[in-house]
C-alpha positions in Angstrom: 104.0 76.3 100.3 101.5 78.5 98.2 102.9 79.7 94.7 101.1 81.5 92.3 100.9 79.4 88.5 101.4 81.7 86.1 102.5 85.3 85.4 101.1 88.3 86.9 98.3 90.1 84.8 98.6 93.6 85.9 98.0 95.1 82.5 94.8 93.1 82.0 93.5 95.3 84.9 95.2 98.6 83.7 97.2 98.7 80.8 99.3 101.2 79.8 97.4 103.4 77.6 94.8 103.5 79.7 97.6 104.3 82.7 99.1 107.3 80.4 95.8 108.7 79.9 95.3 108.7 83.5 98.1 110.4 84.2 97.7 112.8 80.8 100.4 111.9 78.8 100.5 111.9 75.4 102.2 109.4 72.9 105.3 111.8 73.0 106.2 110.4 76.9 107.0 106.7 75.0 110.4 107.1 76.9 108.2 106.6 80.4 106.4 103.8 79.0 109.0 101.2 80.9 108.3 103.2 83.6 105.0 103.3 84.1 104.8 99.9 83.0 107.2 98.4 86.1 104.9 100.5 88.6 101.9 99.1 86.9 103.2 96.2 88.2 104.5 97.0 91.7 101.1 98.3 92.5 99.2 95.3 91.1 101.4 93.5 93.0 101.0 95.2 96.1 97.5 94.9 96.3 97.5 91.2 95.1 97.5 87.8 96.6 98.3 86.4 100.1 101.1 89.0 100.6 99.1 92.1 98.7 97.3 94.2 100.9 94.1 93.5 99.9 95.1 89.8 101.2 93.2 87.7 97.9 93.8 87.6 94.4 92.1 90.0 92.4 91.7 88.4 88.6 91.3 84.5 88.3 94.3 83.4 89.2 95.5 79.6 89.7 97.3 79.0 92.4 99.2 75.6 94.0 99.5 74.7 97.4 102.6 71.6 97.8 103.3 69.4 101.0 99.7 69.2 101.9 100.6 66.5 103.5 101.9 68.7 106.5 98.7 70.6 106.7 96.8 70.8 109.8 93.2 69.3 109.2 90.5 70.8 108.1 92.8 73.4 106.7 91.4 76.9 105.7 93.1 77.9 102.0 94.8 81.3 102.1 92.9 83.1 99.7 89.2 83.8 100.0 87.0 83.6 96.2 88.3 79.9 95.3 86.1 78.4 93.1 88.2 75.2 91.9 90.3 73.2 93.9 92.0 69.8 92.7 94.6 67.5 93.6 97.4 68.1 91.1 99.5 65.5 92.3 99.1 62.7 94.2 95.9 59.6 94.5 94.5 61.1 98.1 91.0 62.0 98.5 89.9 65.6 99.0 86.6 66.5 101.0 85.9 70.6 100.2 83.6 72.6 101.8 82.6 76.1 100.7 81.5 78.9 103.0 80.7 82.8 102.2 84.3 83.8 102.6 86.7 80.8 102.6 86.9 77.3 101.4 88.4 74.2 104.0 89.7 71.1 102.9 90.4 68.2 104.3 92.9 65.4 103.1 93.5 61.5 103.2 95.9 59.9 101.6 99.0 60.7 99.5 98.5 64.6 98.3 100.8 66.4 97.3 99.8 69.1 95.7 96.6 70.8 95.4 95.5 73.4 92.7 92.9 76.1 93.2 91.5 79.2 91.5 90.8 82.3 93.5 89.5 85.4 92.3 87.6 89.0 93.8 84.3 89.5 92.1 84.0 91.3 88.8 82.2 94.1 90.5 84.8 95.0 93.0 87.1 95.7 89.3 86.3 99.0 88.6 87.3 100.3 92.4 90.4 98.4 92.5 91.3 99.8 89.4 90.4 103.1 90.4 92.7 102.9 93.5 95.6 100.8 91.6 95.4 104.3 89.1 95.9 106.6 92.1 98.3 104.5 93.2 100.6 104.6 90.3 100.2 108.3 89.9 101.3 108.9 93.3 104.5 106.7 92.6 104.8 108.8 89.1 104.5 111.9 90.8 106.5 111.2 93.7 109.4 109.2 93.0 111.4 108.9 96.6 109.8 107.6 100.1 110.5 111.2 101.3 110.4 114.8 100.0 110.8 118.3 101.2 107.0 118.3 102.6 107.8 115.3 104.7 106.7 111.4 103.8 105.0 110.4 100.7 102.3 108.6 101.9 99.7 106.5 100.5 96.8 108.8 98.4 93.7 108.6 101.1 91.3 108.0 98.2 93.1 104.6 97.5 92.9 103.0 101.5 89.0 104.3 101.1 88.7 102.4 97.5 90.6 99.6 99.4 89.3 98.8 102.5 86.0 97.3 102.4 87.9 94.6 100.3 90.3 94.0 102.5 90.3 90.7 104.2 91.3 90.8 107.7 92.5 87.6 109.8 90.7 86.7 112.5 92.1 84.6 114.8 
């Protein structure tokens, strides 16, 4: 099972300021500020990790993956950018191989967990938070799933800032 160690860090990629000046509010709108804060969060956290749908983390994050033991070998780890990986708990061995998008480990012995760090490259930033921006100001602006007008869909701008750093599985 893969679980993320530690706390989500949203605001390190947008912070709230820097949210309310996107969306040109002033220090009067402090009464938003839990607001924008919780979608802040929702969109950082739809865009992030295994589940997000950019399908890898997007800061350094550590993550853990427990009952290796039940892993298929060589298994692929679900998030592509991993540059650590160590056995957290447990006295197996660990063979890791590297490629251009994902890392493979293999296991012997008694692991049980395993501890990596995964993380999109600094100079992908500055799009992501350009489309996690867009995002939130959509949600600002449009508050229900469904208005007069029809569906509130996603901004096109943030699936074009999106997708060439989306990782697709391939089976």
């Amino acid at each position: 099972m893969l679980s993320r160690v530690g706390a989500s860090r949203a605001q390190e990629l947008v912070g709230l300021e820097e949210m309310k000046a996107h969306l040109n509010l002033g220090a009067d709108h402090r009464h938003h500020d839990a607001l924008i804060t919780g979608l802040i969060e929702a969109a950082f956290a739809h865009l992030d990790g295994p589940r997000g749908i950019l399908g890898r983390s997007v800061l350094s994050q550590a993550w853990q993956l427990g009952h290796v033991g039940d892993l298929p070998m060589p298994y692929r780890l679900p998030l592509p950018g991993v540059s650590e990986v160590a056995v957290h708990e447990g006295t197996g061995d660990l063979e890791i191989a590297h490629g251009p998008v994902w890392t493979h480990l293999r296991v012997t012995g008694d692991v049980g967990t395993i501890r990596f760090t995964a993380a999109t490259p600094e100079d992908a930033h500055p799009a992501i938070a350009a489309a996690l921006k867009l995002l939130v100001a959509h949600w600002y602006a449009t508050r229900e799933a469904a208005t007069e007008d029809g569906l509130a869909a996603i901004p096109f701008g943030v699936t074009r800032l999106l997708s060439p750093l989306k990782i697709r599985w391939l089976g």
